[in-house]
C-alpha positions in Angstrom: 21.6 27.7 27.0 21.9 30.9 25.3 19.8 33.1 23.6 19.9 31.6 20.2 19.7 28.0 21.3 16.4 29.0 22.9 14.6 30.7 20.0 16.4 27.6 17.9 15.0 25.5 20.0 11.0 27.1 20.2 11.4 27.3 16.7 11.9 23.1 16.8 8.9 23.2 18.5 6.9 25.3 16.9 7.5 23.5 13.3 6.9 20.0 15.2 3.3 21.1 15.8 3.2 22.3 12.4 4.0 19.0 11.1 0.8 17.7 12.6 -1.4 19.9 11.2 0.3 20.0 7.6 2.1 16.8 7.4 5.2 17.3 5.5 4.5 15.1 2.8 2.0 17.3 1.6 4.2 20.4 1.9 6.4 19.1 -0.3 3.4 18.3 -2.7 2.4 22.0 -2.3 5.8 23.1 -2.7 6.5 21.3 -6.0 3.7 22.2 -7.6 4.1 25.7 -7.0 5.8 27.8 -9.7 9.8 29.1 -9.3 10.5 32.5 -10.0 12.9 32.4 -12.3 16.4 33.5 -12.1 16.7 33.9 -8.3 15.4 37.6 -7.5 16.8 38.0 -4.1 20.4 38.0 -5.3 19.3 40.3 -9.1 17.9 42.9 -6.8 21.2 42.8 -4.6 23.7 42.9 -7.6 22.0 46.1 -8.7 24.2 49.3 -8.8 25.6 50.5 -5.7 24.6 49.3 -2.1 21.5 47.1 -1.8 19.2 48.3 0.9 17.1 45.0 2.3 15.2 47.3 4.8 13.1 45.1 7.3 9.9 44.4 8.5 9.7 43.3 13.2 7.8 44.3 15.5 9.9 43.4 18.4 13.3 41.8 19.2 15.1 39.8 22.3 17.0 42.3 22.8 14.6 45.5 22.7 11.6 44.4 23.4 8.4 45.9 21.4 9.9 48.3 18.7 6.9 49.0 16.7 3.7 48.8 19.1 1.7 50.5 15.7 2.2 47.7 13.2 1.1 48.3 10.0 3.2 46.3 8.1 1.3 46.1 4.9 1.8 49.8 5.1 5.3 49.6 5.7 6.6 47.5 2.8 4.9 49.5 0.5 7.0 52.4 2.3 10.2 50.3 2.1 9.4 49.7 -2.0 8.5 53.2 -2.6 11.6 54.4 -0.6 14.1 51.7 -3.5 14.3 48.8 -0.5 16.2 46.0 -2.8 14.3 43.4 -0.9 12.6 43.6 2.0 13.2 40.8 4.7 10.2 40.0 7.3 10.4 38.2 10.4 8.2 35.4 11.0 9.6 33.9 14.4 6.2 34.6 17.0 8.0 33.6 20.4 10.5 36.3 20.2 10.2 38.5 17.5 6.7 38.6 17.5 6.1 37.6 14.0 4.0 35.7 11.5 3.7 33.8 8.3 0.7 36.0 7.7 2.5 38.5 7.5 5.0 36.9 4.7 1.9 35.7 3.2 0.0 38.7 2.7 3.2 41.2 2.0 4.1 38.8 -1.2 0.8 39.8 -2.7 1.0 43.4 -1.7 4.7 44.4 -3.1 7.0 43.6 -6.1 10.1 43.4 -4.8 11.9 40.2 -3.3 11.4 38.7 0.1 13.4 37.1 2.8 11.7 35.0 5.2 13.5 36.1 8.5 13.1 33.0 10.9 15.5 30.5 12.1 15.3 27.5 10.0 15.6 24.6 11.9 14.3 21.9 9.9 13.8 21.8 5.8 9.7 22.1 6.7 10.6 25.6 6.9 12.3 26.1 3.5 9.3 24.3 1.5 7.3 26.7 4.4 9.1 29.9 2.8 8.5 28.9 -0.9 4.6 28.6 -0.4 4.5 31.6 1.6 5.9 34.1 -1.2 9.5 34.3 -0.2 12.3 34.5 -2.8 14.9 34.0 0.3 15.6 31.7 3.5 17.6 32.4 6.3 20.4 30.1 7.1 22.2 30.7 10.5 25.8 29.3 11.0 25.5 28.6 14.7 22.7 26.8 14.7 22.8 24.1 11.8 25.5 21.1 11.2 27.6 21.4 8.2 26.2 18.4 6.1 22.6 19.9 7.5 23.7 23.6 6.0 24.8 22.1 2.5 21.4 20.2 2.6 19.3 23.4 3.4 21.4 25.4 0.9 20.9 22.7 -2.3 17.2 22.3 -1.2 16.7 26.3 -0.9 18.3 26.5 -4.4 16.3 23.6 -5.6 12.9 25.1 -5.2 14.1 28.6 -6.7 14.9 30.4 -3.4 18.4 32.1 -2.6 19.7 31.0 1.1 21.4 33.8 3.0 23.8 32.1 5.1 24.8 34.5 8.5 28.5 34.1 9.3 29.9 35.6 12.2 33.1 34.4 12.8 36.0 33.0 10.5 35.2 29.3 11.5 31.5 29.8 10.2 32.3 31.9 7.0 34.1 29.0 6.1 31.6 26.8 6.3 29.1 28.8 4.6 31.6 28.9 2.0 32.4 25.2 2.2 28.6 24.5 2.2 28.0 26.3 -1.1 26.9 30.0 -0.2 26.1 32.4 -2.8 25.0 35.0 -0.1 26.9 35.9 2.6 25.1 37.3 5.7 27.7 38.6 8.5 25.5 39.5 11.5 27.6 42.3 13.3 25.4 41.4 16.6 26.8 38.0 18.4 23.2 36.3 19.0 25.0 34.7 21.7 25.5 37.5 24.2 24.2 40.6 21.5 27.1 42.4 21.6 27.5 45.1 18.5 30.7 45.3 16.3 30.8 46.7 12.9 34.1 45.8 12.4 32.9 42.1 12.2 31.6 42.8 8.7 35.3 44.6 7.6 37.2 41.5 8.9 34.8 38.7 6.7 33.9 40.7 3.6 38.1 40.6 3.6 38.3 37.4 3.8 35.0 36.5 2.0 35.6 35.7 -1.9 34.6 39.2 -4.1 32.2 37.2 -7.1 30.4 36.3 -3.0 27.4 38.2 -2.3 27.9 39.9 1.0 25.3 41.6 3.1 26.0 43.4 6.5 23.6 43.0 9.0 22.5 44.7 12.5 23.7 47.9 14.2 23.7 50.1 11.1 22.3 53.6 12.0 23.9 55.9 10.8 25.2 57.6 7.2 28.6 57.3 8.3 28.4 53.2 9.0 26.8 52.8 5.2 29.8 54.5 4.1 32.0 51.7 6.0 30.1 49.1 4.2 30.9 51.1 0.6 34.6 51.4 1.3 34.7 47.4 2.6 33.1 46.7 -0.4 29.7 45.3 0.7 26.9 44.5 -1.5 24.0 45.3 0.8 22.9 46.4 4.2 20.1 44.8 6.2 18.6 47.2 7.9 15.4 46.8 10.7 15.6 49.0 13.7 16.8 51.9 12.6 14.0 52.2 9.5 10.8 50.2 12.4 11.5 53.5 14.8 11.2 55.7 11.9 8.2 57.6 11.4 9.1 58.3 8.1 10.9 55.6 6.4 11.3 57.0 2.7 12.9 59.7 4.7 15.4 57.8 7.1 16.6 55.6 4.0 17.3 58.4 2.0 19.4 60.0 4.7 21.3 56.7 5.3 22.0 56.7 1.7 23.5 60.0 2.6 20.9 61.9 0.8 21.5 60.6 -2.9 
């Protein structure tokens, strides 16, 4: 089994206890009754002017270990919205990434701009989940979810107000992302399978991607020169986490990815 069929496969687990203690029934009463934002925020704040920045909040990763030991993260999205972060995504996956729902949870009430809940949805629990935790985003993975299952997530996503960024890294899943109804492409320039690197994996989708498509590049992006690659292949934003968690000064690492503008 490989890397992402694990935390897939915890994260099964980990919403199966969930169930017990908030059966789902009652999340979708929850759910429903809670407002929608209006007009889909995640994808306004990444159709702004130039390059969207979705700078993000982890503490650790499967494949680095603890990045931020210090872990203010209340702090830090209020560094990432002062800094012009677009959205901000969070990680909420505890087995591997070390995250929370609290911390979705109490960053909604603490910033303005949208939020991504960064997990690996397994199960539609998780989307009702996202929408009563403050997100105005879900993460959608390719490898991991069926076709019919990924059109399901995607209508129900859109049905309680939330955008679905759907991560692509091949041809064979763009398509399906496409096929499925993506408005938000997410190419993921790290192979979860064997966390390999390539930002040419971004250049060769956003090609083949369709232009009126949002597109977001993801992972491995660390330097001024990579954010120009995204510009010139015509990306719409960047997802950014390691690079901005091991800075001590975030305002200042964004603005020197954004070349200094």
């Amino acid at each position: 089994m490989n890397i992402l069929a694990e935390i897939a496969a915890r994260a099964k687990q980990r919403i199966d206890a969930q169930k017990k203690r908030l059966p789902m029934g009652e999340l979708i009463r929850l759910a429903e009754q809670a407002p929608i934002r209006p007009g889909f925020p995640f994808e306004q704040a990444l159709r702004g002017e130039g390059l969207a920045f979705i700078c993000e909040i982890k503490r650790a990763s499967p494949s680095k270990g603890v990045i931020a030991r210090e872990f203010p993260y209340l702090q830090i999205a209020g560094e990432y919205e002062a800094a012009g972060a677009a959205a901000i995504s969070v990680l909420t996956e505890p087995a591997y990434f070390q995250g929370d729902d609290r911390y979705l949870r109490e960053i909604a009430g603490a910033v303005g701009v949208p939020l991504l809940r960064k997990d690996f949805t397994v199960d539609s629990y998780m989307i009702y989940e996202a929408k009563l935790l403050g997100a105005s985003a879900v993460l959608l993975i390719c490898a991991i979810l069926e076709p019919v299952r990924l059109s399901e997530y995607i209508a129900l996503a859109h049905a309680l107000g939330l955008s679905a960024l759907v991560e692509a890294h091949d041809e064979a899943e763009l398509e399906m992302a496409l096929t499925a109804g993506a408005r938000v492409i997410g190419v993921n320039n790290r192979d979860l399978r064997t966390f390999q690197v390539d930002l040419s994996t971004s250049a060769r989708l956003r090609a083949l991607a369709p232009r009126d498509t949002l597109f977001v590049s993801e992972s491995g992006i660390k330097t001024p020169g990579d954010i120009q690659r995204l510009r010139e292949m015509g990306a719409d934003a960047a997802l950014i986490g390691e690079t901005l968690m091991r800075s001590p000064d975030k305002r200042a690492a964004l603005q020197a990815l954004r070349g200094g503008c």
